[in-house]
KOLDO-99550 format. One line per field, with one value per residue (C-alpha): residue in three letters; chain; x, y, z. Coordinates in nm, 4 decimals. Layout:
# KOLDO-99550
r <- [Ala:...]
c <- [A:...]
X <- [X:...]
Y <- [Y:...]
Z <- [Z:...]
//
This chain:
# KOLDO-99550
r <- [Unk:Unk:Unk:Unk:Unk:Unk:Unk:Unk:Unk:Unk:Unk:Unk:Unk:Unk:Unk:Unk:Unk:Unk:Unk:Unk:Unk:Unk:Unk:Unk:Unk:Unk:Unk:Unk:Unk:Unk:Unk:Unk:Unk:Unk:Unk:Unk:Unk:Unk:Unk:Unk:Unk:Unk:Unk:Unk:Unk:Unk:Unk:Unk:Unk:Unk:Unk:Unk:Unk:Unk:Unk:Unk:Unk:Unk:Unk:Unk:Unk:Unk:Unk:Unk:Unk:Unk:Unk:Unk:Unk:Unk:Unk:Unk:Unk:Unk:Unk:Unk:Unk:Unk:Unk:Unk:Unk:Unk:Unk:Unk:Unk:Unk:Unk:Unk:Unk:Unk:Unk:Unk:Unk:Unk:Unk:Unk:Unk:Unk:Unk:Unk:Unk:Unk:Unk:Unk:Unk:Unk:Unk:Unk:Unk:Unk:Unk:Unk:Unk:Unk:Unk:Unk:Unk:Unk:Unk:Unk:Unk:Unk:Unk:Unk:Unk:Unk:Unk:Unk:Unk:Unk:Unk:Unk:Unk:Unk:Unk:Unk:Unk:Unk:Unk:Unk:Unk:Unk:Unk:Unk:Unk:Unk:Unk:Unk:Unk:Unk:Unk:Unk:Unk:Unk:Unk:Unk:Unk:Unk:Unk:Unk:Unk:Unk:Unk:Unk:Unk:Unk:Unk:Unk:Unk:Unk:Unk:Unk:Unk:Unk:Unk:Unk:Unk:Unk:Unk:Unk:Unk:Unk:Unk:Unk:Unk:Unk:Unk:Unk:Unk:Unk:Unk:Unk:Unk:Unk:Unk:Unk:Unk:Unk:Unk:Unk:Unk:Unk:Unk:Unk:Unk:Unk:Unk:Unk:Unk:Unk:Unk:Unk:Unk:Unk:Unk:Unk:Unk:Unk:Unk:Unk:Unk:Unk:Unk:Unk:Unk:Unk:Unk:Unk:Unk:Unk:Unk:Unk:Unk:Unk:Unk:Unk:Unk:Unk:Unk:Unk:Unk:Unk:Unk:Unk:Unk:Unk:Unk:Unk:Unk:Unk:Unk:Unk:Unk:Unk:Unk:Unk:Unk:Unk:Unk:Unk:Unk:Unk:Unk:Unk:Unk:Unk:Unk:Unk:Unk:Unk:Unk:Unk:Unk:Unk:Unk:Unk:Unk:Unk:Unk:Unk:Unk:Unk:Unk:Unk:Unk:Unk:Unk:Unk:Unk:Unk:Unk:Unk:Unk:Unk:Unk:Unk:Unk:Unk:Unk:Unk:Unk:Unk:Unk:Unk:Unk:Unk:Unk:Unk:Unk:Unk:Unk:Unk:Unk:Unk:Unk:Unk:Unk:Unk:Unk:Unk:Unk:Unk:Unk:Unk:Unk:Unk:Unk:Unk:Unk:Unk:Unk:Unk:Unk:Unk:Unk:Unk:Unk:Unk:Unk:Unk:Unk:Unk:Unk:Unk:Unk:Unk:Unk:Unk:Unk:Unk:Unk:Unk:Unk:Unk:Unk:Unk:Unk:Unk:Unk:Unk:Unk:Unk:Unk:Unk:Unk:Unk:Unk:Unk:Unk:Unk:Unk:Unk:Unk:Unk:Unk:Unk:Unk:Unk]
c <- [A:A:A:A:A:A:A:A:A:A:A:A:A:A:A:A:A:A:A:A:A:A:A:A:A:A:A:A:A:A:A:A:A:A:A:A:A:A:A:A:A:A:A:A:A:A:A:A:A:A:A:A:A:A:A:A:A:A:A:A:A:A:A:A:A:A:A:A:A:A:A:A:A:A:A:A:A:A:A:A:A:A:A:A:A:A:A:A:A:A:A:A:A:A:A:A:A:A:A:A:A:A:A:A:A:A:A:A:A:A:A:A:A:A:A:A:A:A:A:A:A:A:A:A:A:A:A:A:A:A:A:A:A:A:A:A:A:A:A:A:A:A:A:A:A:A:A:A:A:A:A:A:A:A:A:A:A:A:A:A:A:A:A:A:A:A:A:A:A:A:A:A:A:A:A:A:A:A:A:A:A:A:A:A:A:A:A:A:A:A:A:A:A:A:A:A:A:A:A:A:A:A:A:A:A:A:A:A:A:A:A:A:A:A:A:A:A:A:A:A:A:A:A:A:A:A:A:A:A:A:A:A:A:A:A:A:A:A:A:A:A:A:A:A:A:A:A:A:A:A:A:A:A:A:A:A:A:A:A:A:A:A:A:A:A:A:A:A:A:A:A:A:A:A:A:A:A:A:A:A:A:A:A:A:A:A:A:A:A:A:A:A:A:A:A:A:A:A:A:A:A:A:A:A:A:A:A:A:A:A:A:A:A:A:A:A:A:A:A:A:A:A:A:A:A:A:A:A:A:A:A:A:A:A:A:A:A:A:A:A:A:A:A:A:A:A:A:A:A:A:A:A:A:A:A:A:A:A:A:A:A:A:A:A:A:A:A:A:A:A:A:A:A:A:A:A:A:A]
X <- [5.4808:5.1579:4.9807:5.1738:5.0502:4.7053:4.7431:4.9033:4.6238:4.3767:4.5119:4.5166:4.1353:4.0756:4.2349:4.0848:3.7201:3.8045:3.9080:3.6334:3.4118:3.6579:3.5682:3.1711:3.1959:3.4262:3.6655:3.9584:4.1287:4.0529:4.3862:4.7092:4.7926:4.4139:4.5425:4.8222:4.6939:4.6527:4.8211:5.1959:5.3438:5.5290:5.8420:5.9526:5.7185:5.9479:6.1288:5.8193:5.6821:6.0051:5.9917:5.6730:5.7668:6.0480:5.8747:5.5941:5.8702:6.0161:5.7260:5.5559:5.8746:5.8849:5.5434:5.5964:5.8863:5.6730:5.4096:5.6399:5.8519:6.1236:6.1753:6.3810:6.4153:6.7743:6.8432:7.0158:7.0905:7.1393:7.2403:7.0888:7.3483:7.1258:6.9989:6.8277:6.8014:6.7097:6.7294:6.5244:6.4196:6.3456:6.2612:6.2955:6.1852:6.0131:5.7873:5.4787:5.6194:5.7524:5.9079:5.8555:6.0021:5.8722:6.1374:6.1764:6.3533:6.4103:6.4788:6.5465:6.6289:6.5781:6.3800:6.0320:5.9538:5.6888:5.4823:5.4755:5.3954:5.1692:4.9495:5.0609:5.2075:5.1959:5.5392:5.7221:6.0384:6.0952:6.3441:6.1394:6.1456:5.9503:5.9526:5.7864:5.7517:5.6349:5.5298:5.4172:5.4012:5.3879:5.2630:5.3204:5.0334:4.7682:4.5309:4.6781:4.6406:4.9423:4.8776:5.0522:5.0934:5.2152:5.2027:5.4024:5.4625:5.6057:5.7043:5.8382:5.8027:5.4909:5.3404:5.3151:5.0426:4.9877:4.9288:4.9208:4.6404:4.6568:4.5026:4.4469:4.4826:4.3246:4.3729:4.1100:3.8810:3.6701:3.4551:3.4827:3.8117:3.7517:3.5242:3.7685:4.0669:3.8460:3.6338:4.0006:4.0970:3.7465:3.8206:4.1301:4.0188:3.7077:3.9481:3.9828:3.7020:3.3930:3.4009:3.6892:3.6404:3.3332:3.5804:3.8892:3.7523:3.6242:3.9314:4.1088:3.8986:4.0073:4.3219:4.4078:4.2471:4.4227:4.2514:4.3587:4.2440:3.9022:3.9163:4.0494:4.3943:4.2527:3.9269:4.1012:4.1232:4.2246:4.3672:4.4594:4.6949:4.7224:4.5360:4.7126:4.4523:4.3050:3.9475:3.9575:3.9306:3.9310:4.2626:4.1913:4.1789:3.8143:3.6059:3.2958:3.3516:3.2376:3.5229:3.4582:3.0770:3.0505:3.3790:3.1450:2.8211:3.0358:3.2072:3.4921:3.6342:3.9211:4.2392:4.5100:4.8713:4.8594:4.5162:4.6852:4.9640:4.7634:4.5797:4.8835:4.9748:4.6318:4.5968:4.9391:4.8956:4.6062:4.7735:4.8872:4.5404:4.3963:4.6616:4.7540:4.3818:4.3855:4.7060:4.6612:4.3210:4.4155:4.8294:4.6868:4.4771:4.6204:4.6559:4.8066:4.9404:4.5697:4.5726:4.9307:4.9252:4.6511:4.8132:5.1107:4.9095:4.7221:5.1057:5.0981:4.8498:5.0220:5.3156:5.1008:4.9580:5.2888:5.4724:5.2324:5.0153:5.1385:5.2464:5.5310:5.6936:5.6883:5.8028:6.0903:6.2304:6.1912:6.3946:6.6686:6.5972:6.7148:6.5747:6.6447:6.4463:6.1588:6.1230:6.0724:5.7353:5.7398:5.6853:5.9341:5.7682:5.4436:5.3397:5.1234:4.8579:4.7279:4.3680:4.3353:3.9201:3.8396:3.6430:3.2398:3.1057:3.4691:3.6436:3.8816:3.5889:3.4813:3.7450:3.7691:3.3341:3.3641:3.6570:3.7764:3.5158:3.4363:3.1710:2.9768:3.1643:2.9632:2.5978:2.5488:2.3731:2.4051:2.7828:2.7005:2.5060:2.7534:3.0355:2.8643:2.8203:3.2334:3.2517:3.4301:3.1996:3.4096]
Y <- [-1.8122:-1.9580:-1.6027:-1.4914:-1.8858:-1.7880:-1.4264:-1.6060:-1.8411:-1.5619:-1.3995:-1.6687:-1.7457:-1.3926:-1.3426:-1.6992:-1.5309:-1.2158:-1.3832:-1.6159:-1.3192:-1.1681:-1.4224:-1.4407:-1.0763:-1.1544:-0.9110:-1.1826:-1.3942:-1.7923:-1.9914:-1.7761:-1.8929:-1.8193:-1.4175:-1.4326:-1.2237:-1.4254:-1.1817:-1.1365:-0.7755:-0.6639:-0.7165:-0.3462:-0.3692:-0.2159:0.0444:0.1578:0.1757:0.3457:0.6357:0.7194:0.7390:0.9505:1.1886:1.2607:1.3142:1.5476:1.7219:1.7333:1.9461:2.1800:2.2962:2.3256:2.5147:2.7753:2.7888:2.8638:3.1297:3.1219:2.7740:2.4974:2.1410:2.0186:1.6624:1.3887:1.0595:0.7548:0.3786:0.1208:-0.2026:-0.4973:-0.3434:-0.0403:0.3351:0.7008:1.0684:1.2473:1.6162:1.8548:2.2250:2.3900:2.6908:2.8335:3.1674:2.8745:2.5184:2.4924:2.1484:1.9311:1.6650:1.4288:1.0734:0.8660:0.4896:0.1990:-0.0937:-0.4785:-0.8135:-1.1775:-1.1648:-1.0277:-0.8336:-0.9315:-0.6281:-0.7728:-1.1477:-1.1065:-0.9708:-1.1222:-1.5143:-1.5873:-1.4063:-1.5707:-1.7177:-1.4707:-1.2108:-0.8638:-0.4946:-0.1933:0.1571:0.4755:0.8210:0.9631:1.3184:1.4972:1.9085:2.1054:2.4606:2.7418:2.9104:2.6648:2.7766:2.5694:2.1693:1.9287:1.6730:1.3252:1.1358:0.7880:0.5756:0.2608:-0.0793:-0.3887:-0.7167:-1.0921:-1.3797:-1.4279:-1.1455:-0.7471:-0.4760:-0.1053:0.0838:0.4782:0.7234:1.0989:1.2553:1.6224:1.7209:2.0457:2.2003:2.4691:2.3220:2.4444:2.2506:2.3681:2.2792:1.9175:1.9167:2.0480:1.7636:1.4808:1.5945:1.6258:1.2701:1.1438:1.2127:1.0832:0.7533:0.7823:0.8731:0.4597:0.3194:0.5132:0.2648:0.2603:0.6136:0.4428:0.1817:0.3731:0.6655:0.5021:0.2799:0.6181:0.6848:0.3396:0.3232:0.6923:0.6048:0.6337:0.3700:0.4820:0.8292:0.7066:0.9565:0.9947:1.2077:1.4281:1.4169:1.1783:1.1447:0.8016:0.5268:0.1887:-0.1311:-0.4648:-0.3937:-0.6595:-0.7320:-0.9994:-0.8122:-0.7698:-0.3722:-0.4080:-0.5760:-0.4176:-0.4800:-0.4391:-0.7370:-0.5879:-0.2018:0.0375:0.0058:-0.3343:-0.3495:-0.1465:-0.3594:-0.6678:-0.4858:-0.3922:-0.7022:-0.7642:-0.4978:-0.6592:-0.3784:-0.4738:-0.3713:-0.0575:0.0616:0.0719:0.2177:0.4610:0.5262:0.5913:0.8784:0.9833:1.0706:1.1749:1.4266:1.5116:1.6123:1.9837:2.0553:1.9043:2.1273:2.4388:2.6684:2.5537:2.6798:3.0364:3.0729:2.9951:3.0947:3.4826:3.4269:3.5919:3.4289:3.4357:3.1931:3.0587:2.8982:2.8472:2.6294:2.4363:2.3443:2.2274:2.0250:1.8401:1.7693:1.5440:1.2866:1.3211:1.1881:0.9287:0.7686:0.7605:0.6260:0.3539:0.2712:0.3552:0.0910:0.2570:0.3799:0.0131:-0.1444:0.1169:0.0666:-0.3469:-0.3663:-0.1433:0.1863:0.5155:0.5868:1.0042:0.9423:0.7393:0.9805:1.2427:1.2582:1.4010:1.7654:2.0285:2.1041:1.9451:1.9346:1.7262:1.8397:1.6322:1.5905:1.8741:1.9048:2.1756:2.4457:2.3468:2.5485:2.6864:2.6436:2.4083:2.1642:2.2023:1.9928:1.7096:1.6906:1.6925:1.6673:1.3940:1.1308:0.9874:1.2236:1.2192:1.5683:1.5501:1.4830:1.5729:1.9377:1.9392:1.9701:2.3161:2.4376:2.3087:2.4994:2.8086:2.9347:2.9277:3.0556:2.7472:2.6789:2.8753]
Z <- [11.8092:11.8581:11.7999:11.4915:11.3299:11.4631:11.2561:10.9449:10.9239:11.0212:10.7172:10.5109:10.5143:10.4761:10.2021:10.0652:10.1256:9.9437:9.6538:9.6252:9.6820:9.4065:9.1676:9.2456:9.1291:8.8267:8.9182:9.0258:8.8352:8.8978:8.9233:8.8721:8.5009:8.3894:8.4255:8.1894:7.8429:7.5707:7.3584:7.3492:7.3453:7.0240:6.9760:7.0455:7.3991:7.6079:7.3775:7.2956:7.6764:7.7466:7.5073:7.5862:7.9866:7.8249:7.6117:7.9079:8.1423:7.8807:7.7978:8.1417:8.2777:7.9764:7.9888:8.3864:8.3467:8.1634:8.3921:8.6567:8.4756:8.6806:8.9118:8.6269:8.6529:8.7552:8.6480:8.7859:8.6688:8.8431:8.8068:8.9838:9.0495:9.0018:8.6632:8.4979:8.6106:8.5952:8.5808:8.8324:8.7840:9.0555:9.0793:9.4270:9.5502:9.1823:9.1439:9.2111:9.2939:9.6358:9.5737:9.2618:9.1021:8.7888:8.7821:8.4859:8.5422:8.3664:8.5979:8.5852:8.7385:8.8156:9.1699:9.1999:9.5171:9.7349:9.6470:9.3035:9.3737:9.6204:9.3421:9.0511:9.1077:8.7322:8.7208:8.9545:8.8559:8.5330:8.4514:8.5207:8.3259:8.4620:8.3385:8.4045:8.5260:8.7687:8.9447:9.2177:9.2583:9.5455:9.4764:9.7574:9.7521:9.9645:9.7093:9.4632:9.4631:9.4549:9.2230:9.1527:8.7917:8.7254:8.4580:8.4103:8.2571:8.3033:8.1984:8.2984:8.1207:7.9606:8.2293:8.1117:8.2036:8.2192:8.4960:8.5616:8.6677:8.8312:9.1562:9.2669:9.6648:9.7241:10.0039:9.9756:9.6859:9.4660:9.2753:8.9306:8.9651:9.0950:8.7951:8.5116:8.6209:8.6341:8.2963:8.1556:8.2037:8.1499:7.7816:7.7735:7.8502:7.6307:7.3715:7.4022:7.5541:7.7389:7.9673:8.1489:8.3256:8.5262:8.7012:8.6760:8.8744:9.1854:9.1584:9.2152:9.5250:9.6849:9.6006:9.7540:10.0976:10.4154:10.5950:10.9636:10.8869:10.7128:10.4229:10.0936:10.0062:9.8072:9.5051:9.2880:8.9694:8.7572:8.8317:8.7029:8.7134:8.6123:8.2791:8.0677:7.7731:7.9345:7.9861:8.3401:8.4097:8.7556:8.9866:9.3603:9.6630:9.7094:9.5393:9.7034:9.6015:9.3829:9.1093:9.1270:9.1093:8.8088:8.6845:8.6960:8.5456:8.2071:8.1872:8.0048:7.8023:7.5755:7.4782:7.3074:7.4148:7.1836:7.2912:7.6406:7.5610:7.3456:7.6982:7.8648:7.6049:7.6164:7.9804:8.0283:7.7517:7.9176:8.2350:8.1419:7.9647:8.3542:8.5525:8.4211:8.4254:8.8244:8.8493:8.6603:8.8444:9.1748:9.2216:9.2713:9.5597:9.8668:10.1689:10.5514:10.7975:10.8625:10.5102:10.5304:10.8709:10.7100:10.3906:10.6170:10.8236:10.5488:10.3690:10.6967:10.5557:10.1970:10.3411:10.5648:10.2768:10.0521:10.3727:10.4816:10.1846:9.8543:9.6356:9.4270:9.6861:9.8560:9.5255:9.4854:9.8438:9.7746:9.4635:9.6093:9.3985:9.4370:9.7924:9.7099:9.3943:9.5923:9.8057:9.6127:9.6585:9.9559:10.0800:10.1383:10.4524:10.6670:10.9922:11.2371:11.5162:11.7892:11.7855:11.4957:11.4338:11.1502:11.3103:11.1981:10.8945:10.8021:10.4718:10.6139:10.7074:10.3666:10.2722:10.5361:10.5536:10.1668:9.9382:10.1135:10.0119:9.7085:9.5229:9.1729:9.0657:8.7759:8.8610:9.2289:9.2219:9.6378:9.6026:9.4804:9.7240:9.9995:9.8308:9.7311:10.0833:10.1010:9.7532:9.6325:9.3134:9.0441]
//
């Protein structure tokens, strides 16, 4: 007992320093009611958040279904007792999707999770709504990235944000392809502010980092939470990061609830446009059981880092959601290697020496010549 008090406090003053550090940096809030917005949603907040969630789910599975040509979405709808719930969508075995699914749910209750508290306290004690959707594909051919979308939002009391972003996990990369996803969603969140691609994109990188395997899951993408009008673009973990440094050199950067939801619709819109030219380029590369034993053993860290780290997946399995739809997420099939180490100069240590670490895709002219050897530029 003694050494778990000794941890808690441990902990404790840890977490004190970050957040002090946090605040030197402007990137935490000060006491818990300074981070509540000053602006109060419209009236039609969550009908509103909820048919957009809708309409992306709807339209995201549509224009998969014609990319695959012959894999469909079957749909399921659920309940969930304490409030709220679903219809999941998942296509199995299609002419280029191994597995995928894309969720929609609507949830609500009296009691917080942890996972929620712990980062916002302001909300404790209020009645909560959440909605969203989310997806994750995984393509066959290992020459063909899974990806992952989410965007959400949420609200209790006098407490709502925004939250959402997309991420790309190659297996065997190529840069222009790195390039076109991230260019993609770079102008969907100019489309609201040309700032918020600067944070939001190295956000990505530390939020998609398996910290016991010191790399990233895949070359990222967008991401974002907490964004709740009060000015504050950045809400990590990392006071002392990248996201947050260049958080603290813009500033504050005030959007209003319908600028965020219009960034929601922007860079989920912006998710087919990001997708589909990877897809038609790379689903007619050939390829053996070399590529294929690869792809299966890098699904092993995609289900590492939705296991252990992810956030939705905790928040799901804390509020008692559909555990089938949770789940989802994870790969038909995956596989894990003792002491795996890519063979040096290969084109599967392309990808662990370099798309697994936070890069400047747009303004580094060495990542070409380290991909052109492998032919992984275009």
């Amino acid at each position: 007992e003694m050494v778990e008090s000794s941890t808690t406090l441990l902990t404790m003053v840890r977490s004190l320093l970050k957040r002090l550090k946090g605040r030197m940096l402007g990137t935490v809030p000060s006491p818990p009611e300074a981070a509540v917005s000053g602006e109060r949603p419209p009236a039609e907040s969550r009908e509103r958040a909820r048919a957009l969630v809708m309409g992306l789910q709807d339209e995201i599975c549509s224009g998969l279904e014609k990319i695959d040509g012959v894999g469909r979405f079957q749909e399921e709808s659920w309940d969930r007792p304490e409030g709220g719930g679903g219809r999941s969508r998942v296509m199995r075995e299609g002419r280029i999707f191994e597995q995928g699914g894309v969720n929609f749910s609507e949830v609500h209750g009296q009691e917080l999770p942890p996972s929620i508290l712990k980062q916002r306290p302001e909300a404790k004690g209020h009645p909560w709504f959440a909605t969203g959707t989310s997806m994750v594909l995984h393509p066959r051919n290992p020459f063909v990235p899974t990806v992952h979308l989410n965007y959400r939002y949420f609200e209790a009391g006098p407490v709502w944000w925004f939250g959402g972003g997309a991420d790309l996990t190659p297996f065997y990369p190529f840069l222009e392809d790195a390039r076109h996803f991230h260019r993609s969603h770079k102008q969907a969140c100019d489309s609201v502010d040309e700032r918020l691609y600067q944070v939001y994109k190295p956000w990505c990188d530390e939020y998609f980092f398996l910290k016991h395997r010191q790399e990233t899951r895949g070359i990222g993408g967008i991401f974002y939470d907490y964004q709740d009008g009060s000015g504050r673009l950045y809400r990590g973990q990392d006071p002392e990061g990248p996201a947050a440094q260049k958080a603290a050199e813009i500033g504050s950067v005030q959007l209003s609830w319908e600028q965020l939801h219009d960034l929601a619709r922007a860079n989920g819109q912006a998710f087919l446009p990001a997708y589909t030219p990877i897809v038609e380029k790379r689903n007619g590369l050939a390829y053996g059981d070399r590529e294929r034993q690869f792809q299966l053993y890098r699904r092993g860290r995609y289900v590492e880092f939705n296991l252990v780290w992810d956030r939705g997946t905790i928040f799901g399995l804390q509020t008692n959601g559909r555990t089938e739809s949770i789940l989802m997420s994870l790969p038909p099939l995956a596989r894990w290697e003792y002491g795996y180490q890519a063979q040096e100069g290969s084109r599967e240590a392309l990808l662990t020496d370099l798309f697994t670490r936070p890069q400047h895709w747009f303004d580094d002219p060495s990542l070409e010549e380290r991909c052109r050897p492998h032919q992984a530029v275009n």
